[in-house]
C-alpha positions in Angstrom: 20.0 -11.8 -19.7 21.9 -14.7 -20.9 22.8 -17.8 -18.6 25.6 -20.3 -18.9 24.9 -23.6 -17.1 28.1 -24.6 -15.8 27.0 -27.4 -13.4 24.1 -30.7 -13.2 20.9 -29.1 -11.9 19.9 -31.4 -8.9 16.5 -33.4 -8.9 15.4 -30.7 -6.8 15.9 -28.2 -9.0 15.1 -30.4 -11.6 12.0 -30.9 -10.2 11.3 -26.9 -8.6 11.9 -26.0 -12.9 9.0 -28.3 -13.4 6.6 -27.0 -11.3 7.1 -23.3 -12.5 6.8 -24.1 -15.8 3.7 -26.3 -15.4 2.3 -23.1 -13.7 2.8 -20.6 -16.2 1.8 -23.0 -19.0 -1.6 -23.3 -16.7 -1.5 -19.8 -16.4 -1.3 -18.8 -19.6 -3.9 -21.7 -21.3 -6.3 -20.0 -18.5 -5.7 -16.5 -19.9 -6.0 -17.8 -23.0 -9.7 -19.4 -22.5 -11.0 -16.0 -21.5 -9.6 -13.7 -24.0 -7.2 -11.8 -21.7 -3.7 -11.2 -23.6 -0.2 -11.7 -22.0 2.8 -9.9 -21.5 6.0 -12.0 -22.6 9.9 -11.2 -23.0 11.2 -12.0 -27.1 14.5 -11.8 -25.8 14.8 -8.1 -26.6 11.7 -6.4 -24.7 8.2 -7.1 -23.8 5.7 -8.0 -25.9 1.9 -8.6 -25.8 0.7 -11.5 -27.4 -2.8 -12.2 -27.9 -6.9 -11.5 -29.1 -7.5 -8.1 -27.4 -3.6 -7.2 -26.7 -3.3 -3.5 -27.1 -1.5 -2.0 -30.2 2.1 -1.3 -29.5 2.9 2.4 -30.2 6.3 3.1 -32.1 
């Protein structure tokens, strides 16, 4: 998916952006301090990132 901002976001916005990203960030430090792995988009597909993320199969 690719995006093209083409107008200012508004404070709100602004500000809506913030909070989503300081949630995943949370989020992901909490997964993170008990070992579980995550699933995250490169851009191309999914991938699993991670301690005990299962091996990928090809």
């Amino acid at each position: 998916m690719n995006a093209t901002l083409k107008t200012i976001p508004t404070e709100k916005s602004k500000m809506i952006l913030k909070i989503l990203m300081d949630a995943v960030a949370e989020t992901l430090e909490k997964k993170r301090r008990l070992g579980q792995y995550a699933v995250m988009w490169d851009g191309k597909k999914p991938v699993q990132k991670g301690a005990d993320a299962p091996t990928p199969k090809d």
